[in-house]
C-alpha positions in Angstrom: 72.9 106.8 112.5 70.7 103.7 113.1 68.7 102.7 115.9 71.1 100.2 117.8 72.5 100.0 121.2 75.9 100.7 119.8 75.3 103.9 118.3 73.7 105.0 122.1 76.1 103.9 123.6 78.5 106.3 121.6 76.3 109.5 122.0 75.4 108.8 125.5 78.8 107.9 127.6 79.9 111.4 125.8 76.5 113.4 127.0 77.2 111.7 130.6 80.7 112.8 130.9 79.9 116.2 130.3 79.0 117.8 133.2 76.0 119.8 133.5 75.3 119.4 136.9 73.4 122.4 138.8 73.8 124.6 140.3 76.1 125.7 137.4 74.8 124.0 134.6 77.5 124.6 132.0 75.1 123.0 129.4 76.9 125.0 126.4 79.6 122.5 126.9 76.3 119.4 126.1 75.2 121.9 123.1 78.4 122.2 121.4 78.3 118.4 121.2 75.3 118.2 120.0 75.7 121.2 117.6 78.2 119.6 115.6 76.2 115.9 115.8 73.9 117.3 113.0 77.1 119.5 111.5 76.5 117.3 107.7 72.4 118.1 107.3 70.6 120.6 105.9 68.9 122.2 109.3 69.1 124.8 111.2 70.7 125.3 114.4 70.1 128.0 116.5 71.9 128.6 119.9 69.9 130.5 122.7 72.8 131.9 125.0 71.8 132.1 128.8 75.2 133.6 129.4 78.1 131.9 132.7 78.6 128.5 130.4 74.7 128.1 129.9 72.8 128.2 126.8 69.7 125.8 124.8 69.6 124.6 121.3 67.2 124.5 119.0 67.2 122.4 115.8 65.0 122.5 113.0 64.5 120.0 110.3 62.3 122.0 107.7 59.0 120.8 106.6 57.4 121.4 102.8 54.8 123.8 104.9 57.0 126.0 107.1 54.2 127.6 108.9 53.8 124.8 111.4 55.9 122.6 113.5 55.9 119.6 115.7 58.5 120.4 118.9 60.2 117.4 121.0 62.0 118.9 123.7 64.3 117.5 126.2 66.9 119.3 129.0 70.1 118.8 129.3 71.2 119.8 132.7 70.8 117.7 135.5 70.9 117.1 139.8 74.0 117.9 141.7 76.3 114.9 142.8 77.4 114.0 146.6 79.8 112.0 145.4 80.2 110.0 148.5 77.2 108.2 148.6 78.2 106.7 145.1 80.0 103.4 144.7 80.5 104.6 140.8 82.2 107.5 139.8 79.0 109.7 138.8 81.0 110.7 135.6 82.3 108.3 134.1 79.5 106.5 131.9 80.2 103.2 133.3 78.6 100.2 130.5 77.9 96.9 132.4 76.8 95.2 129.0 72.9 96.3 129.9 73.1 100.1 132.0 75.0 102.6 131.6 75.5 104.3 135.4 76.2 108.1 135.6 74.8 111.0 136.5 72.2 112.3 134.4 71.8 108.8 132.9 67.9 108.3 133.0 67.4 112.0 133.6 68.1 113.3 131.1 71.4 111.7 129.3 69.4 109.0 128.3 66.1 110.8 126.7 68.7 113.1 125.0 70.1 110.0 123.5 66.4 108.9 122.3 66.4 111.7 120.6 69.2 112.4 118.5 69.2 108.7 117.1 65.6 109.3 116.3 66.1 112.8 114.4 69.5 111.5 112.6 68.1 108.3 111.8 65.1 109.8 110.1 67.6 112.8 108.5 70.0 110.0 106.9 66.7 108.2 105.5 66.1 112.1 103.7 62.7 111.8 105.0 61.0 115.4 103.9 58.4 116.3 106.9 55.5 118.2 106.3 55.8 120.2 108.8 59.0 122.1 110.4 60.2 119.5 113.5 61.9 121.6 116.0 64.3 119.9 118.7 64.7 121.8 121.6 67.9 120.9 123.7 67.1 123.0 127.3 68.7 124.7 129.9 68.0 124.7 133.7 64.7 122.4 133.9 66.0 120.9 137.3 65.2 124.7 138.9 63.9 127.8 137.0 63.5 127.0 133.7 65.6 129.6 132.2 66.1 127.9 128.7 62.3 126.9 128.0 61.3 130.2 129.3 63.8 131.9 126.7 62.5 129.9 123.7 59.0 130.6 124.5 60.2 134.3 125.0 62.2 134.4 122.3 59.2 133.7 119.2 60.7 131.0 117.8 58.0 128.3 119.0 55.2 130.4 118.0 54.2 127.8 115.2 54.2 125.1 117.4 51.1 122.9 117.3 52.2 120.3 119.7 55.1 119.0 121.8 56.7 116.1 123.3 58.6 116.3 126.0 61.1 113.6 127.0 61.3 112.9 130.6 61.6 109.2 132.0 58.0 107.9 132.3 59.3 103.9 132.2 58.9 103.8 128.5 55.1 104.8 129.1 52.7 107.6 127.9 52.5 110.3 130.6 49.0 112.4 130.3 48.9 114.1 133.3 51.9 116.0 135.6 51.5 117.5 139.3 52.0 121.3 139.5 54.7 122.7 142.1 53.7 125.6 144.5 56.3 126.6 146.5 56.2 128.7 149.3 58.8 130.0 152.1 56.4 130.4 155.8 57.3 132.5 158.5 55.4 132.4 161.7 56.1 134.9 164.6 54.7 133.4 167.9 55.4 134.5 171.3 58.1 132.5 173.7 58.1 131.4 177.3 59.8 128.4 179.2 59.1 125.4 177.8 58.3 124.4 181.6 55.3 126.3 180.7 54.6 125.9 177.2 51.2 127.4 177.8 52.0 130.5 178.2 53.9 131.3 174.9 52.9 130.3 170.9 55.2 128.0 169.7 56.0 128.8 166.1 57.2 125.8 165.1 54.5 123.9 165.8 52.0 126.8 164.4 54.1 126.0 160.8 53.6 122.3 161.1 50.2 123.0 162.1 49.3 125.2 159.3 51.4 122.6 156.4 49.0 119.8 158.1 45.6 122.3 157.4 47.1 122.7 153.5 47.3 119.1 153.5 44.1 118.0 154.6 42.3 120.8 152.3 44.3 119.4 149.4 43.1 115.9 150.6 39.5 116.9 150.9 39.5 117.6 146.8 39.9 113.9 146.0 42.8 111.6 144.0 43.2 112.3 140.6 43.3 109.7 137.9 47.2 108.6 137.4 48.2 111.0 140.1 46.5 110.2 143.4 46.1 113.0 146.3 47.8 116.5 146.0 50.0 117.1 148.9 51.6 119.9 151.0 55.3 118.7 152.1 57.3 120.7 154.8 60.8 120.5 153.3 63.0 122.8 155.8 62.1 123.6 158.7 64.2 126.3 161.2 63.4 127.8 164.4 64.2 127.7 168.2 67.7 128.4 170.2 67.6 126.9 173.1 66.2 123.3 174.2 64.2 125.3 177.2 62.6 127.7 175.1 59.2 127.8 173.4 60.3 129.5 169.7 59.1 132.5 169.1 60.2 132.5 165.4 60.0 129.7 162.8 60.6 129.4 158.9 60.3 126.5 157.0 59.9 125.6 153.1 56.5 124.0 151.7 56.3 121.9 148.6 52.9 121.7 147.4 52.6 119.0 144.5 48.8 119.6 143.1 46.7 117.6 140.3 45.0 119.6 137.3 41.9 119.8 139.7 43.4 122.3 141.5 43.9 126.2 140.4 46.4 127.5 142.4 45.1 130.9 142.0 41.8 129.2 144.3 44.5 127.4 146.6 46.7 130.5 147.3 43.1 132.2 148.3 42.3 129.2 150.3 45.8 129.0 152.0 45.6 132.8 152.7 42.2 132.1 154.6 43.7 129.2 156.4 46.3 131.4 157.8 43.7 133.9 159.2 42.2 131.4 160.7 44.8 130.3 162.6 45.7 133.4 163.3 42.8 134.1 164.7 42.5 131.3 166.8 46.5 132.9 168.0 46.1 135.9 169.1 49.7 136.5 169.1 50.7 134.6 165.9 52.0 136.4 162.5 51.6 133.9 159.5 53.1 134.8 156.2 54.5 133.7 153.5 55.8 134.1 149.9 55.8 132.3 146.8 59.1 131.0 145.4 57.7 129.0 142.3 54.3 128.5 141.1 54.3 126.0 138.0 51.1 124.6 136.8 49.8 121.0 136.8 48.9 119.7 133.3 46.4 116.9 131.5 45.5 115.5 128.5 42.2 112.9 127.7 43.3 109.8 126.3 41.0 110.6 123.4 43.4 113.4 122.3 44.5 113.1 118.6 48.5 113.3 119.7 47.5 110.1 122.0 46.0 108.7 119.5 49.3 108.9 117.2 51.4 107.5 120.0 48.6 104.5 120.5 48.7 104.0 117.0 53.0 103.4 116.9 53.4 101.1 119.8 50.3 99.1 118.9 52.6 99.0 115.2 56.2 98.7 116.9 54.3 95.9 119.2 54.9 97.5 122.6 52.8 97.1 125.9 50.2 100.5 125.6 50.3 101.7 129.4 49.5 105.4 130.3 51.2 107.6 133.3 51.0 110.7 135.1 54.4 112.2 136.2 54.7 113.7 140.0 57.3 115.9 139.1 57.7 119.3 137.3 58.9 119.4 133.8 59.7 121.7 131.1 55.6 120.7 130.1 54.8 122.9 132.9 56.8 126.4 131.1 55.9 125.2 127.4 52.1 124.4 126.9 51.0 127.2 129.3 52.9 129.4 127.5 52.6 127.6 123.4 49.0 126.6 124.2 49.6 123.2 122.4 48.5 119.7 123.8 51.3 117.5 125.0 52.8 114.2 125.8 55.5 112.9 128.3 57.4 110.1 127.1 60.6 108.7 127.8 63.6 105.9 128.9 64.4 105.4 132.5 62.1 105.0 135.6 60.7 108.1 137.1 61.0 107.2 140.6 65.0 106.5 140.1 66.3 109.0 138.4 67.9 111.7 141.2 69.5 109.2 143.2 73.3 107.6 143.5 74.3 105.1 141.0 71.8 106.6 138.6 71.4 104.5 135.5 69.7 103.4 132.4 69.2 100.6 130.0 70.4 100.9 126.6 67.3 98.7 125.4 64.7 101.8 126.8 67.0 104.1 125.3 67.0 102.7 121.8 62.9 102.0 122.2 62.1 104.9 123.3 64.3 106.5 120.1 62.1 104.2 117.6 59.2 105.2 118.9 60.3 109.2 118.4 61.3 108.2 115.0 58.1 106.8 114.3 56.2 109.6 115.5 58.4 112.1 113.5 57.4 110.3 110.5 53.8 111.2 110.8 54.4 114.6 110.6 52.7 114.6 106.7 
């Protein structure tokens, strides 16, 4: 397979028109694909099923020393589709001579793409790694993390020394990634006429109040280099039943996006005093709350060895050397807490584009992005 906008093209209009959209997944449909892409070389293939249509996909190319291995990993399922708000069908792997458009495209159609052509490119060369390479092909990163959870669970990464993992950075080398707290509040109040708002404790403004107290704490602990500020967003909000009435009752979801800075074991202390305090200051409010995800945020120093190696191939494949930190969760967040290896985020497509109508990529990052894995797999000696 060489490394030519043809042969993505090929590989990615078929990954696109498979659908793998959450909430149902159905990524053993993307698996079987890729299964049988590496059918005629000697590796091994192991299918983690996840059962209902969903599985992941390892695929090992076997080093001289089997004791070790380098892991690239990538997901396969991506965002649901409101297929109004498209002006091209979301499935249909669309080529206008530069992007393809579909969804899943940049995230994460296209860094599957990068990495197929780079493994089979570097298996038809019969290049002979020293180390095992594992390719991991995931399940359910968009949500729980089912399928990197189940590789770590299952023992098969346990020689893992480091790991890449594909995610659209805009081509550039991500150090850094936010952690994801979040939490579902309730806050009981007490009601009255909202002639007299006075007299009752309105809960919906006692749950803004308390996301704005998160927020400034968050704030108080400083920007973080490639990241900027943590923050505490209210993303649902509920309460009230009647335009008269001061609620009584309010729930509302919190997205809290934090930098390595920040151990959310101290912030989940810290938000539990802020809710005292509050409630204190209320004698009639209730404030609770419970966590429905709690992923880590990650970093790596620019000095790092694996940084190093990447440095090293786009100062040789001539690229522009720019570093990143990524706002979003990714598999990252599962695997190196879990593998306690250092990492890198790398990959096509721009990170502030990729979950929204008309989704698309450019074959050029795609095919850059794949000789830049290549390269790296080649300096496992």
């Amino acid at each position: 397979m060489d490394l030519s906008e043809q042969s993505a093209k090929q590989i990615l209009e078929q990954l696109i028109r498979i659908r793998t959209s959450q909430p149902l997944g159905d990524e053993k449909d993307a698996v079987l694909f890729l299964y049988d892409l590496f059918e005629s070389f000697g590796v091994e293939r192991t299918v983690i099923d996840h059962g209902k249509n969903r599985a992941s996909l390892i695929v090992t190319i076997p080093g001289e020393n089997r004791a070790y291995s380098s892991v690239v990993a990538g997901h396969l399922d991506t965002v649901g589709v409101e297929k109004e708000t498209w002006q091209i069908a979301p499935f249909s792997a669309f080529f206008d001579g530069e992007r393809m458009y579909g969804r899943g495209a940049a995230d994460m159609k296209g860094g599957i793409t990068s990495i197929v052509l780079a493994a089979l490119a570097l298996l038809e060369s019969d290049f002979r790694p020293c180390n095992d390479i594992q390719l991991c092909f995931t399940a359910d990163e968009e949500v729980g993390g089912i399928g990197a959870t189940a590789l770590c669970d299952s023992g098969y990464l346990d020689k893992a020394v480091e790991i890449v993992v594909v995610k659209p950075t805009n081509e550039r080398l991500g150090l850094t990634e936010k952690g994801a707290l979040w939490l579902t509040v309730e806050a009981r109040g007490r009601t009255s006429h909202a002639a007299v708002p006075e007299t009752g404790v309105n809960a919906v403004e006692q749950v803004t109040l308390f996301a704005q107290n998160i927020s400034e704490w968050l704030k108080k602990r400083g920007k973080y280099r490639l990241l900027g500020y943590s923050t505490c967003t209210i993303t649902t909000l509920h309460g009230g039943s009647h335009p008269n009435v001061v609620p009584d009752y309010a729930t509302a979801s919190f997205d809290i996006r934090t930098s390595p800075n920040i151990d959310h074991r101290v912030l989940l202390e810290k938000i539990h005093f802020l809710a005292g305090l509050q409630m204190e200051n209320e004698n009639s409010l209730d404030i609770s709350f419970q966590i429905k995800m709690d992923r880590p945020a990650l970093g790596m120093e620019e000095g790092a060895p694996l940084v190093k190696v990447f440095a090293d191939i786009y100062k040789k494949l001539k690229l522009p050397w720019k570093t990143t930190g990524v706002r979003y969760f990714t598999d990252a967040s599962i695997f190196v807490p879990k593998l306690g290896v250092p990492f890198v985020i790398i990959g096509p497509g721009e990170q502030i584009f990729f979950h929204q109508p008309d989704e698309y990529i450019f074959l050029k990052s795609v095919v850059q992005i794949a000789n830049v894995l290549n390269a790296y797999l080649r300096t496992n000696r």
